[in-house]
RODREN-31548 format. One line per field, with one value per residue (C-alpha): residue number from 1; residue in three letters; x, y, z. Coordinates in pm, 1 decimal. Layout:
% RODREN-31548
seq <- NUM, ...
type <- ALA, ...
c1 <- X, ...
c2 <- Y, ...
c3 <- Z, ...
% end
This chain:
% RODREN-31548
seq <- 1, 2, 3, 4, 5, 6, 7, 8, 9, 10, 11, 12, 13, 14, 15, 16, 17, 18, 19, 20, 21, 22, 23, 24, 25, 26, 27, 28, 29, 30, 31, 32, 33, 34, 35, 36, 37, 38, 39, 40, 41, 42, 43, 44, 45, 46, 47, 48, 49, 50, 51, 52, 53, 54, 55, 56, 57, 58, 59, 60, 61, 62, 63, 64, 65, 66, 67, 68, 69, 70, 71, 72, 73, 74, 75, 76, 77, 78, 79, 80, 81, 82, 83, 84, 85, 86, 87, 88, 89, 90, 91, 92, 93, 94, 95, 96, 97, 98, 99, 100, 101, 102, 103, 104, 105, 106, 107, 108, 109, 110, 111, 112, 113, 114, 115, 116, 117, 118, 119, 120, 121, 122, 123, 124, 125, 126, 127, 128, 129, 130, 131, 132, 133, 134, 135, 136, 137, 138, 139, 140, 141, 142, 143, 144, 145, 146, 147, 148, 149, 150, 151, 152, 153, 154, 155, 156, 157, 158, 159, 160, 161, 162, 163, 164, 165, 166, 167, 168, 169, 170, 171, 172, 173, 174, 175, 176, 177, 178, 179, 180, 181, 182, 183, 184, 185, 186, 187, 188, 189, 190, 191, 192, 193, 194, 195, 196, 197, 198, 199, 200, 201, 202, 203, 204, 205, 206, 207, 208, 209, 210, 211, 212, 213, 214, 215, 216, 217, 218, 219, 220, 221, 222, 223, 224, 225, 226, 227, 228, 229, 230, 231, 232, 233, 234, 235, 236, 237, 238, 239, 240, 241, 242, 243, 244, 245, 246, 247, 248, 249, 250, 251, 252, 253, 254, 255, 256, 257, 258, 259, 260, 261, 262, 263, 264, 265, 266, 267, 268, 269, 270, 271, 272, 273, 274, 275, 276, 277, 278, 279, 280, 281, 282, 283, 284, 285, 286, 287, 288, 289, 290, 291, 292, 293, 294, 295, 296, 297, 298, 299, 300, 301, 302, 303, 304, 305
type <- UNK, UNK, UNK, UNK, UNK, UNK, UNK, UNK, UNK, UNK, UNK, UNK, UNK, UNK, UNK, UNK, UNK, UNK, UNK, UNK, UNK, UNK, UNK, UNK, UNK, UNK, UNK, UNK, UNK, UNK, UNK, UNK, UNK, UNK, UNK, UNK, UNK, UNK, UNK, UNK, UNK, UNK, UNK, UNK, UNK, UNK, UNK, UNK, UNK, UNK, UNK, UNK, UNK, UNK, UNK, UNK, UNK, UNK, UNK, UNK, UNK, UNK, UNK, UNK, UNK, UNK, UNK, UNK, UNK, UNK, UNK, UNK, UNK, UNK, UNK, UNK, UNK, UNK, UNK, UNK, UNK, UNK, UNK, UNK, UNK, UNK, UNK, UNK, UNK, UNK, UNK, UNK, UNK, UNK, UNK, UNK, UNK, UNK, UNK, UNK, UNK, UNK, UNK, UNK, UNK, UNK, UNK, UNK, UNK, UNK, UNK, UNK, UNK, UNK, UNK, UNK, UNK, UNK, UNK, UNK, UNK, UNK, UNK, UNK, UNK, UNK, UNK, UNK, UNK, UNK, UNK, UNK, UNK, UNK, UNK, UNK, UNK, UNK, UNK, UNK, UNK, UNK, UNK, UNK, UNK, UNK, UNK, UNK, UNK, UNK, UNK, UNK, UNK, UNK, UNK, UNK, UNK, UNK, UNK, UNK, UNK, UNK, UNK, UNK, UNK, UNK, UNK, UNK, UNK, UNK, UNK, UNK, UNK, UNK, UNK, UNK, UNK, UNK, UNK, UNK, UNK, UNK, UNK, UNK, UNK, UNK, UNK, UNK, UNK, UNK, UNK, UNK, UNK, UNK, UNK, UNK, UNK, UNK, UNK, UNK, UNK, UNK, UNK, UNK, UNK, UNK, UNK, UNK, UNK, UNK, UNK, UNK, UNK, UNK, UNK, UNK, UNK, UNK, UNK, UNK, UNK, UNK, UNK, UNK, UNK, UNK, UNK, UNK, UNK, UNK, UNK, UNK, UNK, UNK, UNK, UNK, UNK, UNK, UNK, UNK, UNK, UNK, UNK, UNK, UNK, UNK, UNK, UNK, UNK, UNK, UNK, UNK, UNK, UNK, UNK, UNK, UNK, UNK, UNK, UNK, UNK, UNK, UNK, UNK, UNK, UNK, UNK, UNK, UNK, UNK, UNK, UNK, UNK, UNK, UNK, UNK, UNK, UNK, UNK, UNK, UNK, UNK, UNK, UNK, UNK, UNK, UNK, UNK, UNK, UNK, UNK, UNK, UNK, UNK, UNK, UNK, UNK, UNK, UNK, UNK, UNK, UNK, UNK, UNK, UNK
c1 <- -762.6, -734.1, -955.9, -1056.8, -1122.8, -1375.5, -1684.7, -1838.8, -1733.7, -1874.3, -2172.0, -2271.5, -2121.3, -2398.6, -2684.5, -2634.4, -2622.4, -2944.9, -3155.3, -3031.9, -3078.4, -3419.7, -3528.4, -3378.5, -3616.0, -3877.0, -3977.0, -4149.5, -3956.5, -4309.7, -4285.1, -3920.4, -4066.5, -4340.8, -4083.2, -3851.0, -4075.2, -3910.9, -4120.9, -4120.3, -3928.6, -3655.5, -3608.3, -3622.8, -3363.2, -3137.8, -3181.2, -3124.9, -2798.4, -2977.9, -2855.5, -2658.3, -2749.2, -2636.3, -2413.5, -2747.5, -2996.8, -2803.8, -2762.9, -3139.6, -3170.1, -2941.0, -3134.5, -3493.2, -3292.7, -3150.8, -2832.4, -2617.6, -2293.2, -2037.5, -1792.5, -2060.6, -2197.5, -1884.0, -1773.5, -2067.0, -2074.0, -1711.3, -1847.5, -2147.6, -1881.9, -1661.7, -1964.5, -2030.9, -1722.4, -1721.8, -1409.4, -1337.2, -1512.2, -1140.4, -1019.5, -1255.8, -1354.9, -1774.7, -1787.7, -1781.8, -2070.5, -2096.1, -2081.1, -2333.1, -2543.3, -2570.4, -2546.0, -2787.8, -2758.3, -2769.8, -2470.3, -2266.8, -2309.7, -2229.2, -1903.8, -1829.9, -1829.4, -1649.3, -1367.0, -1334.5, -1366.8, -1147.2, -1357.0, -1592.2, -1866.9, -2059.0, -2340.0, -2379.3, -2697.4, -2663.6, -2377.6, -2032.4, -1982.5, -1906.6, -1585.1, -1467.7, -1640.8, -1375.4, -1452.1, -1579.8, -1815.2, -1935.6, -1995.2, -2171.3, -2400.1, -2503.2, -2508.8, -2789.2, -3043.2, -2999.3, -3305.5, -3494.6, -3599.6, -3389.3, -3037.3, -2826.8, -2468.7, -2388.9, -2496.9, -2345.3, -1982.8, -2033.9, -2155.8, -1856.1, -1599.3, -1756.2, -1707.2, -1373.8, -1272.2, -1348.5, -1207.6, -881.7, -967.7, -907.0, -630.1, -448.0, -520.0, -391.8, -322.6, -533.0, -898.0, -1003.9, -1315.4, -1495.3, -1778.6, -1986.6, -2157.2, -2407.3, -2220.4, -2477.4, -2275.1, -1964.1, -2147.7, -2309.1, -2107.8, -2208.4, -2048.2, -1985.6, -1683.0, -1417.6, -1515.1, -1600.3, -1332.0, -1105.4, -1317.1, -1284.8, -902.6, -936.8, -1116.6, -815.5, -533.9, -776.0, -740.4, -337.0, -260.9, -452.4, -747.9, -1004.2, -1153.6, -1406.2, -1623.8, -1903.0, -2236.4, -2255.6, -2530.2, -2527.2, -2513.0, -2693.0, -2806.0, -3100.3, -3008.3, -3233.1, -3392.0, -3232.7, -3117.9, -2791.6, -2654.5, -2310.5, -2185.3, -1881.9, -1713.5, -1596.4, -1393.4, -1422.5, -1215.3, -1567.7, -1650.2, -1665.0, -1980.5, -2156.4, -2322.8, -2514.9, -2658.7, -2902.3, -3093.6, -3339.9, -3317.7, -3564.2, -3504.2, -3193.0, -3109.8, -2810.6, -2881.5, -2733.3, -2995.5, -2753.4, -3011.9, -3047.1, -2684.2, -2618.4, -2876.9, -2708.1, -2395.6, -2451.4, -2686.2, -2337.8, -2118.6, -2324.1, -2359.1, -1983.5, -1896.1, -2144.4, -1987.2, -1706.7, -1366.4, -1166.5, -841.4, -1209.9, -1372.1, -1042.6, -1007.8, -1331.5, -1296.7, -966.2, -1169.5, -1475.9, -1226.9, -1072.1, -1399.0, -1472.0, -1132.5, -1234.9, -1555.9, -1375.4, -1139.9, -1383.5, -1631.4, -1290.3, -1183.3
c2 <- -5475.8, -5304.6, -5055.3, -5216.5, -5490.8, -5334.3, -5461.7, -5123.9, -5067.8, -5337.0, -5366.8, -5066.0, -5124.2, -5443.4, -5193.2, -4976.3, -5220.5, -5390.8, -5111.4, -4942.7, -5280.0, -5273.4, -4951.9, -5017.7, -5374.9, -5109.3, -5353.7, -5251.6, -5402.8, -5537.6, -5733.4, -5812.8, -5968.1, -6174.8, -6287.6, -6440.2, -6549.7, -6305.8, -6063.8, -5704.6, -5640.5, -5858.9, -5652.4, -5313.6, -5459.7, -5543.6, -5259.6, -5025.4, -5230.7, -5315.5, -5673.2, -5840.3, -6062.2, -6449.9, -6552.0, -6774.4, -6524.4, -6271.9, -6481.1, -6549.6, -6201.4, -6082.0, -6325.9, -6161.6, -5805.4, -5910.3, -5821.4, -6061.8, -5894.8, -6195.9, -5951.8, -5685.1, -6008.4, -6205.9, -5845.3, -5831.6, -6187.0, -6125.1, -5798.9, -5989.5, -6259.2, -5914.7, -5769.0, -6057.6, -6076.8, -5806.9, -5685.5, -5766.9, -5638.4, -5503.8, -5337.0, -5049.3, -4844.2, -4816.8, -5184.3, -5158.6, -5246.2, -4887.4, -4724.2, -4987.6, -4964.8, -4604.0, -4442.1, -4492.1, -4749.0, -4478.9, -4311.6, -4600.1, -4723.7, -4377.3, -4351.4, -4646.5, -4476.0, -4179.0, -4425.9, -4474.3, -4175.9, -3973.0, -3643.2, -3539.1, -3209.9, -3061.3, -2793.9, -2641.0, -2450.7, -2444.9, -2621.7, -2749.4, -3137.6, -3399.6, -3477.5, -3082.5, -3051.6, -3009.2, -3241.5, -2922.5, -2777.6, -3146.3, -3200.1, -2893.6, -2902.7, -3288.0, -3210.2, -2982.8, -3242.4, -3393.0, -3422.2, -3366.7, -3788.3, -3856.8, -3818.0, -3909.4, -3821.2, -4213.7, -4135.1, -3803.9, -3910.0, -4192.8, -3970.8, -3719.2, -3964.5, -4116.5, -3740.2, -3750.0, -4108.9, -3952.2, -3679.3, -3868.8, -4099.8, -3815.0, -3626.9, -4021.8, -3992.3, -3598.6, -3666.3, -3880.8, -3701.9, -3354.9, -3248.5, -2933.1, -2753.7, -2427.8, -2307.8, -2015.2, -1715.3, -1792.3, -2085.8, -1952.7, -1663.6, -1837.7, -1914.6, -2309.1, -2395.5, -2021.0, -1779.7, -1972.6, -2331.8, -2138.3, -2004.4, -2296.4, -2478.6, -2165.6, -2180.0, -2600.0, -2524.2, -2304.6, -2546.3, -2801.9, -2550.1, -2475.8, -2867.8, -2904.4, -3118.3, -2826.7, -2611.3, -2408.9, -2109.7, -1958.1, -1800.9, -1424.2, -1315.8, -982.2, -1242.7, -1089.0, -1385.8, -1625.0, -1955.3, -2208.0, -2358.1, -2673.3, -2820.1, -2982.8, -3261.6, -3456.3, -3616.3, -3856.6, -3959.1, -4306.1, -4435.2, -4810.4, -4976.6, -4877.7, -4553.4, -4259.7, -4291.4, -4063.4, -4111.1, -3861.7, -3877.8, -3591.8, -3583.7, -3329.5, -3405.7, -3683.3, -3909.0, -3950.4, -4117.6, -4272.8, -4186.9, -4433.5, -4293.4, -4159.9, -3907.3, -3754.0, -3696.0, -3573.0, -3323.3, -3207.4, -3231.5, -2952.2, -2735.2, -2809.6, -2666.5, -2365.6, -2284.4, -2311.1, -2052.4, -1803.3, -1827.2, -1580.2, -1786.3, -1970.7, -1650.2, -1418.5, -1707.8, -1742.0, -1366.9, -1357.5, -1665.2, -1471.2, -1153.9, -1393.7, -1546.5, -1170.1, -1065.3, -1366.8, -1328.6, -960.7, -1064.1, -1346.8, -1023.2, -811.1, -1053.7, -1172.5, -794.6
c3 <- 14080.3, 13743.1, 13647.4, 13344.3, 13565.5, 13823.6, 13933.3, 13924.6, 13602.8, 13478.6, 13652.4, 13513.7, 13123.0, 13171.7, 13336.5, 13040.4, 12741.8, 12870.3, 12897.4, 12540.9, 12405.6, 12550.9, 12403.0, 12092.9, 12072.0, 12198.4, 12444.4, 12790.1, 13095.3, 13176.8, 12818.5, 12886.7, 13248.5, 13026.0, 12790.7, 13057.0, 13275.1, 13511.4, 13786.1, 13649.6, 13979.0, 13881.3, 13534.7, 13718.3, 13997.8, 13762.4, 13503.5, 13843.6, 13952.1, 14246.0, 14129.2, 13887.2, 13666.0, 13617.2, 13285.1, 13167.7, 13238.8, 13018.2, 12760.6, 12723.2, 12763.1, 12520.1, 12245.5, 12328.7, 12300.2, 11958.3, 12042.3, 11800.4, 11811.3, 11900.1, 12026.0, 12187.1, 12402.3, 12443.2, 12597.6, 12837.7, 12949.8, 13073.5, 13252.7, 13422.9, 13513.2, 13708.0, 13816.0, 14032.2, 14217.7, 14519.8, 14647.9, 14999.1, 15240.9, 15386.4, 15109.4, 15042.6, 15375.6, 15269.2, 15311.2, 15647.3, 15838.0, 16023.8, 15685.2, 15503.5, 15774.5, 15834.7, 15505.6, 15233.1, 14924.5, 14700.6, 14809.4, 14860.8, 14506.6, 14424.7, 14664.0, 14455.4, 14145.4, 14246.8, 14372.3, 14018.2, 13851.1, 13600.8, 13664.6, 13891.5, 13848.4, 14149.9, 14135.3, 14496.9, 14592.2, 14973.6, 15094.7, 14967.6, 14796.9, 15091.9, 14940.5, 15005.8, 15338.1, 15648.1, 15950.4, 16159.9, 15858.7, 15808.6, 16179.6, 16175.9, 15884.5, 15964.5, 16344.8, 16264.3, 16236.0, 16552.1, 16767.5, 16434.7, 16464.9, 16155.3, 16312.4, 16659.6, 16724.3, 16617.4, 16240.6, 16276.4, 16329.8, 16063.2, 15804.8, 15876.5, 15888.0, 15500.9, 15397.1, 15513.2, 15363.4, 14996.7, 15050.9, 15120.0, 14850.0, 14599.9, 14761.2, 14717.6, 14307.4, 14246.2, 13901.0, 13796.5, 13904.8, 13869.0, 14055.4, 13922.7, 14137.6, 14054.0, 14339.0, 14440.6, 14566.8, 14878.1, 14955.8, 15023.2, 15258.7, 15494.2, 15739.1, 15891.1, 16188.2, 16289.2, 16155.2, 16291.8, 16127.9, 15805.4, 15757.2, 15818.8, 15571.6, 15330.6, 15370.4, 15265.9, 14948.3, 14892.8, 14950.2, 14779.6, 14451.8, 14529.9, 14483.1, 14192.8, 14308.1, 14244.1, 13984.6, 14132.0, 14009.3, 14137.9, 14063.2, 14200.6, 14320.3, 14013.8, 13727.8, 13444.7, 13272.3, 13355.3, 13574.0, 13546.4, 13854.2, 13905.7, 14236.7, 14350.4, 14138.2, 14132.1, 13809.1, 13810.2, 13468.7, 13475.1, 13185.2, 13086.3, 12812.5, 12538.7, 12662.0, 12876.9, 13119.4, 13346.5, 13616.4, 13825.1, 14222.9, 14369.8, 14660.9, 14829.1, 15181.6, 15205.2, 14915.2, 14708.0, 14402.8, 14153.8, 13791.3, 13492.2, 13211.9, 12952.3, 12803.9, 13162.1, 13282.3, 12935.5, 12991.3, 13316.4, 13207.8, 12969.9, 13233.0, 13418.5, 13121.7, 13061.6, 13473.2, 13452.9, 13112.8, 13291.9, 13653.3, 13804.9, 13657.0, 13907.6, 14008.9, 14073.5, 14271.8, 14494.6, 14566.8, 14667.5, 14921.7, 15029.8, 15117.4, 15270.0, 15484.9, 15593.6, 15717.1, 15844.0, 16093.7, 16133.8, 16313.9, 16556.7, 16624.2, 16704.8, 16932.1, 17111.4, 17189.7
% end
């Protein structure tokens, strides 16, 4: 399928246009919900992509939104027409039922994104992106939670193996993605897993830089400047035949979330820019992961000896 062509893209080219149009009518999605004779549910569902919407129903809703463009809605009555199609449950790996089942909506719908991205921007306060995670660090850092009542060894070997299908998924488009990631100097010290798994995963992020797949900086601990307290967000940058989008997905643990607001992943995708100028540059990042990993084999020696 082309990429122009993509359901994902153009579910969320539709998502978008509604809700701007919406705000530009400066209509509630309560009054949209009046005006259609819709629930509010059914506005906030779609406006979320948590479903599409049908060729009439945009059309009627396009008309409340004064939208009278004949191009702009010819344009996203062919997208809702795409964005209803799915693509074969065989042909992408996250349709699987394990996967679907086991991982939450939000990160699947994100997954999908990333599938289609041009560029993709991590912050990292604890631990490193999925996509960069090694099958030991991730088994590791997931496996923790086992016993906790949220996780059994079932989930943990799905959720590795989804870490390890996107990272594949981007090693397959070298070229055509670049995936930047600023992380805390506190990430890259402790030491998940134990030394040995570390440091494998240390020597990944590595070759991950060597082929070209990775800029990555990071945030010493003796920065001089102020860092503002935000937590862990990824942003993906999806380009569609109108424009370049972004789309953003955070989670704390508990709840997680896929962001489409323009306004907001603007917003972090300056916080992202600035964390980036003030962070250690990518050759001082990589000599220090060199040296992390050298102590890191210097303790193994020592507790085998």
């Amino acid at each position: 399928m082309a990429e122009g062509d993509s359901p994902t893209i153009a579910r969320l080219r539709v998502r978008i246009a509604i809700r701007e149009a919406r705000e530009s009518a400066g209509l509630t999605q309560a009054q949209v919900a009046d005006e259609m004779e819709w629930s509010q549910s059914k506005v906030i569902r779609i406006e979320n992509g948590d479903n599409t919407i049908s060729i009439n129903d945009l059309r009627g809703l396009l008309a409340l939104l004064g939208v009278r463009d004949k191009n702009l809605i010819a344009a996203l009555l062919a997208d809702a027409r795409i964005a209803r199609r799915r693509q074969r449950a065989e042909s992408v790996w996250w349709r699987e039922p394990r996967f679907r089942e086991l991982t939450s909506e939000y990160l699947l719908r994100f997954i999908e994104y990333e599938a289609e991205a041009s560029e993709i921007r991590s912050f990292a306060i604890y631990y490193l992106p999925g996509p960069l995670q090694s099958r030991e660090y991730a088994a590791a850092l997931t496996g923790m939670w086992i016993g906790e009542g949220e996780l059994d060894q079932t989930k943990v070997d799905v959720l590795v193996e989804a870490r390890s299908h996107r990272q594949a998924a981007l090693l397959d488009r070298l070229g055509s993605v670049k995936f930047f990631v600023v992380v805390d100097q506190s990430v890259l010290m402790r030491p998940i897993g134990g030394s040995a798994i570390f440091a494998g995963q240390l020597r990944l992020l590595i070759d991950l830089s060597d082929r070209g797949l990775l800029g990555l900086r990071m945030l010493p601990f003796d920065l001089e400047v102020p860092i503002a307290n935000n937590g862990s967000f990824d942003l993906v940058t999806v380009t569609t035949d109108r424009n370049n989008d972004e789309v953003m997905y955070r989670e704390n643990g508990f709840l997680d979330e896929v962001v489409e607001n323009r306004a907001e992943t603007a917003r972090h995708r300056k916080r992202f820019e600035q964390l980036w100028r003030v962070a250690s540059n990518e050759g001082d990042t990589i000599a220090f992961i060199r040296k992390r990993i050298e102590t890191l084999e210097a303790t193994l020696s020592e507790n085998q000896s």
